[in-house]
Each structure stands twice: as structure tokens, then as C-alpha cells.
C-alpha positions as CSV (number, residue, x, y, z in Angstrom):
1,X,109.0,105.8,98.2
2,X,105.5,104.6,98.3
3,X,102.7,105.0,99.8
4,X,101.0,102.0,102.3
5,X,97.2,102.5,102.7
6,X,97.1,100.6,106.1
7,X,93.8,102.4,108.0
8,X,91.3,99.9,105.8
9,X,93.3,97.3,107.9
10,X,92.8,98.5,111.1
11,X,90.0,97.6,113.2
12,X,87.4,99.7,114.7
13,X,88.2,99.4,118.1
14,X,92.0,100.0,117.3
15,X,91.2,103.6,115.7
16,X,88.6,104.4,118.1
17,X,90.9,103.7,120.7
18,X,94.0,105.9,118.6
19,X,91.6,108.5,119.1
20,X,90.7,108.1,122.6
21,X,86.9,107.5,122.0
22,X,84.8,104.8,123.7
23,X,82.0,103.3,121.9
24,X,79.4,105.3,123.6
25,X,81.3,108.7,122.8
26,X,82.1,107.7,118.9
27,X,78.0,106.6,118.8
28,X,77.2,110.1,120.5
29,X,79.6,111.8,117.7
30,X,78.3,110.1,114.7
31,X,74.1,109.7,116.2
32,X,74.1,106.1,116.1
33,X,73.0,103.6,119.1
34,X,76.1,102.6,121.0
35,X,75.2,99.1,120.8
36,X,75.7,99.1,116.9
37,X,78.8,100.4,117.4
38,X,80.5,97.8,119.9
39,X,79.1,95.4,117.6
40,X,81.1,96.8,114.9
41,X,84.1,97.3,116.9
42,X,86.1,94.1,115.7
43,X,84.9,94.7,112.0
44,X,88.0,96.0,109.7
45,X,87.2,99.1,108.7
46,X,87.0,98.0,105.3
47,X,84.2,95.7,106.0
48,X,82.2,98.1,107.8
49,X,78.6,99.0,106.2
50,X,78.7,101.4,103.9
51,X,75.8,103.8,105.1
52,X,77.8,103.8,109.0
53,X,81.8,103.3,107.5
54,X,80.8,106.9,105.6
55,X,79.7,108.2,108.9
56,X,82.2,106.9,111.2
57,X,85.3,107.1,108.6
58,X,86.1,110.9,109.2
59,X,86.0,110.6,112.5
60,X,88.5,107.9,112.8
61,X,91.1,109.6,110.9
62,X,90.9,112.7,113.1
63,X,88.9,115.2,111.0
């Protein structure tokens, strides 16, 4: 059995929304404006910004 690494996949929106966050409750989480943040939301999470996907990441997978 192996392993599938799938969340890099996923887009923002779709994990935000697995978490039942809206954009302006994910931007108030992770101090970012909530306009950056819907403008991110159809990004993969893999092609996220590295300075906001290290911000953002944790929260997204529920830690």
C-alpha cells in the first residue's frame, strides 16, 4: 500500500471550504487581507506563494 499525496492538488477554496472557513475567516486566522485570499482561492495549493502557502498550509490541513 502506498501513500497518495493529494492535498498539493486541491484547491484553495476546496480546503477552505473542507474546513468550513470563508475567505474572510481564513484571512482573519492567518492576518492577511481577505481580498488576497479570494484571489488565491482558485490557486492549487501547490502554486500558492511561498511566504502566504507557509501561513495558510497548517490551517488547511486542520492543525
Amino acid at each position: 500500500m502506498f501513500f497518495i499525496k493529494t492535498f498539493g492538488n486541491k484547491t484553495v477554496k476546496e480546503l477552505r471550504k473542507k474546513q468550513g472557513l470563508t475567505a474572510q475567516e481564513l484571512s482573519y486566522i492567518v492576518k492577511v487581507n481577505s481580498g488576497l485570499i479570494r484571489k488565491i482561492d482558485h490557486f492549487k495549493i501547490k502554486n500558492v506563494p511561498e511566504p502566504l502557502k507557509s501561513k495558510i498550509e497548517p490551517v488547511l490541513r486542520g492543525r
